[in-house]
Every structure is written in C-alpha cells, then in structure tokens.
N, CA, C and O atoms as CSV, one atom per row, in Angstrom:
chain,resi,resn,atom,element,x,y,z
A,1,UNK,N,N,5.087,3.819,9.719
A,1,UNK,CA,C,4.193,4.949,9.785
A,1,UNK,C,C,4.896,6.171,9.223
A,1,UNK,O,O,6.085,6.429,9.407
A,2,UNK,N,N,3.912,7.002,8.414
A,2,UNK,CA,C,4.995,8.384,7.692
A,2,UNK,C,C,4.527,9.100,8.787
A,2,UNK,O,O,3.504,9.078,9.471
A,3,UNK,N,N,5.799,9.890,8.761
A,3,UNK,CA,C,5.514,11.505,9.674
A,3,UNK,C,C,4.381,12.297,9.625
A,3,UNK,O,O,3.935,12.291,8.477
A,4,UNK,N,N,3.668,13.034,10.445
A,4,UNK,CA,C,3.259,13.779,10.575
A,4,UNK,C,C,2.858,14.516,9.178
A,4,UNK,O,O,1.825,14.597,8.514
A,5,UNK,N,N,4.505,15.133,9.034
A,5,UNK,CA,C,4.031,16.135,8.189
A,5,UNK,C,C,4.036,15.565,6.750
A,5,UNK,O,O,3.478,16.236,5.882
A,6,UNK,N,N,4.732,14.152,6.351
A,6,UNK,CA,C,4.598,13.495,5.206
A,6,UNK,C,C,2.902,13.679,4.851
A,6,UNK,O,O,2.367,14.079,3.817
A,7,UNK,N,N,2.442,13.323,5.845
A,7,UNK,CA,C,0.804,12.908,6.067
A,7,UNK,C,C,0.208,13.911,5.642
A,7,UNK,O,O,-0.627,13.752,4.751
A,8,UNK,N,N,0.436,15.030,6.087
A,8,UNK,CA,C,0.140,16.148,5.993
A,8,UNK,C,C,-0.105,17.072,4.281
A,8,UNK,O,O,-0.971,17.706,3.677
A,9,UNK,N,N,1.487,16.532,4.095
A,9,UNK,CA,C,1.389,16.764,2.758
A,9,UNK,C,C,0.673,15.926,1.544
A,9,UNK,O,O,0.213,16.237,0.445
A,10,UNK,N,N,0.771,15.030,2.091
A,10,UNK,CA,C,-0.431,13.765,1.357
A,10,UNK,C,C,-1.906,14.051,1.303
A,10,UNK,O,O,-2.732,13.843,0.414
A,11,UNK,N,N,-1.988,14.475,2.254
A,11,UNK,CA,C,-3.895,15.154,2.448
A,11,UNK,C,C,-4.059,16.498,1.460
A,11,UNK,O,O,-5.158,16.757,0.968
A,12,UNK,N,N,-2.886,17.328,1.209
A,12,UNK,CA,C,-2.956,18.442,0.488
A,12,UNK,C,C,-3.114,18.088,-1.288
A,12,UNK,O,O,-3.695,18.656,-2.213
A,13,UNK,N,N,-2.498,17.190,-1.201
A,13,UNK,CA,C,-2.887,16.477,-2.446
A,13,UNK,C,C,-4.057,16.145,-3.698
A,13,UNK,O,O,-4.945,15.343,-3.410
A,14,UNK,N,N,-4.054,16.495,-4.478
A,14,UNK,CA,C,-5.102,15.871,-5.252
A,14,UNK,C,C,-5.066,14.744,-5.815
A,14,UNK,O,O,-3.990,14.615,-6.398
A,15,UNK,N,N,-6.193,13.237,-6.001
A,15,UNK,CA,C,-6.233,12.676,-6.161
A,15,UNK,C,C,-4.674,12.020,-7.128
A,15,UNK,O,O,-3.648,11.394,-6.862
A,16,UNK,N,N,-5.145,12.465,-7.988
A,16,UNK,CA,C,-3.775,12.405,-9.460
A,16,UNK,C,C,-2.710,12.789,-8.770
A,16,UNK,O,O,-1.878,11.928,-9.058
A,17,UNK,N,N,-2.322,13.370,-8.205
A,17,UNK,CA,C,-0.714,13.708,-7.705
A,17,UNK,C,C,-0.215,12.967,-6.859
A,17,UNK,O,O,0.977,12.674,-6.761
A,18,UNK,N,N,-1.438,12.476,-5.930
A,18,UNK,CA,C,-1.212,11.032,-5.418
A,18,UNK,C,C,-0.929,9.514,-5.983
A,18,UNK,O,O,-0.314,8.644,-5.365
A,19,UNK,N,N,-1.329,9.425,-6.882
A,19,UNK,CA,C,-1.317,8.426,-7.637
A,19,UNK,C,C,-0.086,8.366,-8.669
A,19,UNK,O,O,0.522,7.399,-9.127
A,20,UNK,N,N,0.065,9.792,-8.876
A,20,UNK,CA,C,1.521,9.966,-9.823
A,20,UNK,C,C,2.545,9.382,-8.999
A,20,UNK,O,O,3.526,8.747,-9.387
A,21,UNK,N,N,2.228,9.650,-7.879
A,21,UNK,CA,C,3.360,9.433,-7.036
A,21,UNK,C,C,3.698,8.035,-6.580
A,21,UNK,O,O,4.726,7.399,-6.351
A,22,UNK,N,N,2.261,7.806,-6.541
A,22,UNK,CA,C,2.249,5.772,-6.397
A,22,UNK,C,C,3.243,5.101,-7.916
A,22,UNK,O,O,4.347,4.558,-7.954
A,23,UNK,N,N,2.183,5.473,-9.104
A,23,UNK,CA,C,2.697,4.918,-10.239
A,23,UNK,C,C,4.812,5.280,-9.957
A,23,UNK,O,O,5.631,4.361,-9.948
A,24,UNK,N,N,5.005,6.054,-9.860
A,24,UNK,CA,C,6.212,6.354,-9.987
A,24,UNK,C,C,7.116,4.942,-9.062
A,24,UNK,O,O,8.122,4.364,-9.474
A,25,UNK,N,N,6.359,4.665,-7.719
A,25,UNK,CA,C,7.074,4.205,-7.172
A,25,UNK,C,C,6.851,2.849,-7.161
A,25,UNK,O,O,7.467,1.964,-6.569
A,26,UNK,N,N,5.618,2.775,-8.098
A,26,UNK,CA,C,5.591,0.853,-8.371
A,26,UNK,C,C,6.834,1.006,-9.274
A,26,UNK,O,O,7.860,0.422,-8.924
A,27,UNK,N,N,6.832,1.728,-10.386
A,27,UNK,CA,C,8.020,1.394,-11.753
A,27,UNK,C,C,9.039,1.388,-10.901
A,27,UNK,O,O,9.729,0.394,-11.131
A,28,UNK,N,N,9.445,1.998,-10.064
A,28,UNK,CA,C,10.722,2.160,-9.172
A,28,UNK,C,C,11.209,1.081,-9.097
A,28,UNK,O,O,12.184,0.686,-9.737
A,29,UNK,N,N,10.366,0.279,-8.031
A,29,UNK,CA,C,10.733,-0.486,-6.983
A,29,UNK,C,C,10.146,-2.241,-7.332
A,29,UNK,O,O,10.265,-3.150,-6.511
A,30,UNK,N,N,9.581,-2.387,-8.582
A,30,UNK,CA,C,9.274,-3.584,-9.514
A,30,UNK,C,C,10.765,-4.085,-9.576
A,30,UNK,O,O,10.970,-5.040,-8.827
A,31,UNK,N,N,11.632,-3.742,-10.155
A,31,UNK,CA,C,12.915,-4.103,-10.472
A,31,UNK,C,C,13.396,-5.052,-9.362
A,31,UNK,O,O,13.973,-6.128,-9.524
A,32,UNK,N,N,12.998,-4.363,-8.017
A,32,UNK,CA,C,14.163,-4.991,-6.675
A,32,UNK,C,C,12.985,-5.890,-6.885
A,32,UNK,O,O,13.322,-6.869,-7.550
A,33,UNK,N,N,11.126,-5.905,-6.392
A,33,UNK,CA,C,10.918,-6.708,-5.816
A,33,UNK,C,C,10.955,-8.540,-7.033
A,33,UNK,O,O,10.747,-9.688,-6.643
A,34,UNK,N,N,11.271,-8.089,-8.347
A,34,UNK,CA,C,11.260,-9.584,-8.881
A,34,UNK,C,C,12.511,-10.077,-9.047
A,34,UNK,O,O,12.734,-10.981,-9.852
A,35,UNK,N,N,13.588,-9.444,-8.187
A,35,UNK,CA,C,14.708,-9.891,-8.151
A,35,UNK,C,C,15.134,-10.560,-7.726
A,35,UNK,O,O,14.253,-10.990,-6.982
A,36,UNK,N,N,16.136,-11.233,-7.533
A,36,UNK,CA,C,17.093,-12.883,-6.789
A,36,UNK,C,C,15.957,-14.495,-7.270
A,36,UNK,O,O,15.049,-14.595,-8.095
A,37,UNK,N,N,16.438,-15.305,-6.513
A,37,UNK,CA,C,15.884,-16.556,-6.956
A,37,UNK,C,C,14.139,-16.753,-6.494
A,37,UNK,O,O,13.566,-16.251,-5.527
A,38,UNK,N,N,13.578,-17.661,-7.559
A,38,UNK,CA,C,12.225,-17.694,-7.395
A,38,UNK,C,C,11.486,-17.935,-6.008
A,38,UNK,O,O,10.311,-17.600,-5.856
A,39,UNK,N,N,12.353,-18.624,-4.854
A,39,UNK,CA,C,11.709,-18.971,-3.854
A,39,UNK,C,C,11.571,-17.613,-2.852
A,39,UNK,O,O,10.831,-17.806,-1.887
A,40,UNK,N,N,12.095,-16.454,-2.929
A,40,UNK,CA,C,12.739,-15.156,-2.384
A,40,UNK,C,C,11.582,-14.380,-2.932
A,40,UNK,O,O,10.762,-13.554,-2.531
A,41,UNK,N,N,11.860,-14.966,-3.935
A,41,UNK,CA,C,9.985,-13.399,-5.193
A,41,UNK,C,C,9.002,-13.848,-4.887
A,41,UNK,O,O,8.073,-13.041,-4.869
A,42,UNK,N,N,8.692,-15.210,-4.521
A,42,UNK,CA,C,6.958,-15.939,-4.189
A,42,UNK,C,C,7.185,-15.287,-2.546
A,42,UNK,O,O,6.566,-14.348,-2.045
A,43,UNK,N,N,8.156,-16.027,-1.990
A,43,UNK,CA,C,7.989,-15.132,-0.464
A,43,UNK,C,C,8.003,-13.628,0.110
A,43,UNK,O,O,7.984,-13.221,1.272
A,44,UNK,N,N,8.049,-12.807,-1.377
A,44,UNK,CA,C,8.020,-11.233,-0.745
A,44,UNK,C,C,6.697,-11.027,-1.541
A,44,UNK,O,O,5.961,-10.177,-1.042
A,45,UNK,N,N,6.189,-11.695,-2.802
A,45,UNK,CA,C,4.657,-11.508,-2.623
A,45,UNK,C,C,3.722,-12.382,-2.003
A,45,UNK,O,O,2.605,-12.571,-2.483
A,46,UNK,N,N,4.056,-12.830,-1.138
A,46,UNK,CA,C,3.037,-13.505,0.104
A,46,UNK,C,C,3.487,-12.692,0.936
A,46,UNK,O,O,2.585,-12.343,1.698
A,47,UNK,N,N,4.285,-12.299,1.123
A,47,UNK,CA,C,4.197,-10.963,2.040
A,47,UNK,C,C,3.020,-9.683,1.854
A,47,UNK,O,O,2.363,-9.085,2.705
A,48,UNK,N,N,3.067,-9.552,0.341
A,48,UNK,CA,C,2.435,-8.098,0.245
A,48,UNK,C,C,1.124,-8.493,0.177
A,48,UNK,O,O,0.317,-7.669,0.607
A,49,UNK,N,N,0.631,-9.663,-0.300
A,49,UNK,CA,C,-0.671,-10.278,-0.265
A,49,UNK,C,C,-1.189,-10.508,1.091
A,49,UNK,O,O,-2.247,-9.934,1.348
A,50,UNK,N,N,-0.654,-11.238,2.020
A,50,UNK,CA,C,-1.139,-11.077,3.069
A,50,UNK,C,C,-1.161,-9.783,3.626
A,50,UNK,O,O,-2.043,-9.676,4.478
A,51,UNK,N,N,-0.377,-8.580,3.407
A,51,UNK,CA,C,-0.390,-7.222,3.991
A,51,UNK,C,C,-1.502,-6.487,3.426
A,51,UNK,O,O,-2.042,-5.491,3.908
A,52,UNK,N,N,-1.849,-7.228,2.101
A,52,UNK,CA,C,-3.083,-6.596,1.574
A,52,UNK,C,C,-4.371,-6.623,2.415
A,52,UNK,O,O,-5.152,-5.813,2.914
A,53,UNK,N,N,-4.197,-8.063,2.317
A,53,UNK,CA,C,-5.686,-9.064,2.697
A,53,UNK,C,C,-6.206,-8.340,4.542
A,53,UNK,O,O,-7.249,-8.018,5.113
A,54,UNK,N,N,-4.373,-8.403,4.932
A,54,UNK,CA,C,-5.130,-7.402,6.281
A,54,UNK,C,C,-5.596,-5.778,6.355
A,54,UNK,O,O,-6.340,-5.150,7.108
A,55,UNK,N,N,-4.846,-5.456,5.285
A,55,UNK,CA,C,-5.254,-4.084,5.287
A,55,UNK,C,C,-7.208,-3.854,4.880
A,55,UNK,O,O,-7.883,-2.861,5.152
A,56,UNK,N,N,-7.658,-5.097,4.201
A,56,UNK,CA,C,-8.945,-4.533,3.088
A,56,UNK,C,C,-9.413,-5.033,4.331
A,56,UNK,O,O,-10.352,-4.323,4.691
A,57,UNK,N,N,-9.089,-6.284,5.464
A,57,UNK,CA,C,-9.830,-6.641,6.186
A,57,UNK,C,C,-10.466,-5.525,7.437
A,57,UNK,O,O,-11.644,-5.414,7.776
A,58,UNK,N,N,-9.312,-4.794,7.954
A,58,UNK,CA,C,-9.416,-3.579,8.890
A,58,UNK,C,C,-10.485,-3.132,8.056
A,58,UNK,O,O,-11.601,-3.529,8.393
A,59,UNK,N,N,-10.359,-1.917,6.383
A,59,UNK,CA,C,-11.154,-1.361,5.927
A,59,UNK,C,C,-12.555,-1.714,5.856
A,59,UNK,O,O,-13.396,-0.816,5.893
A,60,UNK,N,N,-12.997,-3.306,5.726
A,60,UNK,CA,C,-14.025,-3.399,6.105
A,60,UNK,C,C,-14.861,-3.751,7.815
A,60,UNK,O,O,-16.005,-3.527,8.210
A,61,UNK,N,N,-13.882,-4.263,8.361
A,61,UNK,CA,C,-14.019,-4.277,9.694
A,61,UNK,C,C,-14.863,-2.175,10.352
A,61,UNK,O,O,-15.738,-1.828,11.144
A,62,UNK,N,N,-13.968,-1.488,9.478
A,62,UNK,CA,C,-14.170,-0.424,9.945
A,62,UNK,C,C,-15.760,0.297,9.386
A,62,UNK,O,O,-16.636,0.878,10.026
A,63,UNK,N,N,-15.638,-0.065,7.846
A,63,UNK,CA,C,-17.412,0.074,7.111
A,63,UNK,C,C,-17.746,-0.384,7.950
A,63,UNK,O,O,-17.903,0.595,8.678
A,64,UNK,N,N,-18.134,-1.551,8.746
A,64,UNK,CA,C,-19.266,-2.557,9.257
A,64,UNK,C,C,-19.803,-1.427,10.734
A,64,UNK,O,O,-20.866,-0.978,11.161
A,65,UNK,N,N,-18.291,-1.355,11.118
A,65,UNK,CA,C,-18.709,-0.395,12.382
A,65,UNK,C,C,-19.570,0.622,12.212
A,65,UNK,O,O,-20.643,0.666,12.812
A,66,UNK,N,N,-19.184,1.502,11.401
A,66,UNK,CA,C,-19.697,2.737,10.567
A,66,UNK,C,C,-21.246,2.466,10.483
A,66,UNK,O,O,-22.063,3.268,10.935
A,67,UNK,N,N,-21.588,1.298,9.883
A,67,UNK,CA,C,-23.258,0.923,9.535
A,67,UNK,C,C,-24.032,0.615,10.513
A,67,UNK,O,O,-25.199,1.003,10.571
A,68,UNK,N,N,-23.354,-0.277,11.584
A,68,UNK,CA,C,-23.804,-0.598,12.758
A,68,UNK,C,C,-24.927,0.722,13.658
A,68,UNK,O,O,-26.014,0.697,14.235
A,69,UNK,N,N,-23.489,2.154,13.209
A,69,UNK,CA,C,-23.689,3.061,14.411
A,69,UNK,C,C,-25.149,4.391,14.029
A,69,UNK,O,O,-25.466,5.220,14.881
C-alpha cells in the first residue's frame, strides 16, 4: 500500500503524468523482471497475471455492486 501522501500526490496528477510515470517504470524494471533462468520469468509472470486477474475481478465485483444499488 503507498502512503498517504504518495496517494495524495497521485490524485493531484493529470492523467499523462501518471502514465509518464508508469511508462518510465515498466522500461525500468523490464530488465530485472526477464531476468535469470526461464522457469523463474514464467513464475514471476504468473504472478503478475494472476495479480491482474484479481485485481479486474474486485473492479468488476465492485461495478456490479454499483448497478445493483
């Protein structure tokens, strides 16, 4: 979870400055995650895939509520 005020500063944001900031940190951090042997790189993207799959699942779990009410 980011801080408070990370958060904070994230909401002050405009769309694009947010995203600059994403793009920046995929190019970053691509390097480490296709690094070491192949069985290590399939198991840290089944990591992020499943972290996906739960994240879109909450997001719609949460629409459904929303329509319900």
């Amino acid at each position: 979870m980011l801080h408070p005020e990370t958060l904070e500063a994230y909401r002050k944001m405009t769309p694009s400055e947010r995203l600059k900031i994403t793009l920046e940190m995929t190019r970053e951090n691509t390097p480490r995650l296709l690094e070491g042997p192949p069985e290590i790189v399939a198991r840290r993207f089944e990591v992020l895939h499943r972290q996906n799959d739960e994240r879109n699942h909450r997001m719609l779990e949460g629409m459904a509520r929303t329509r319900k009410s």
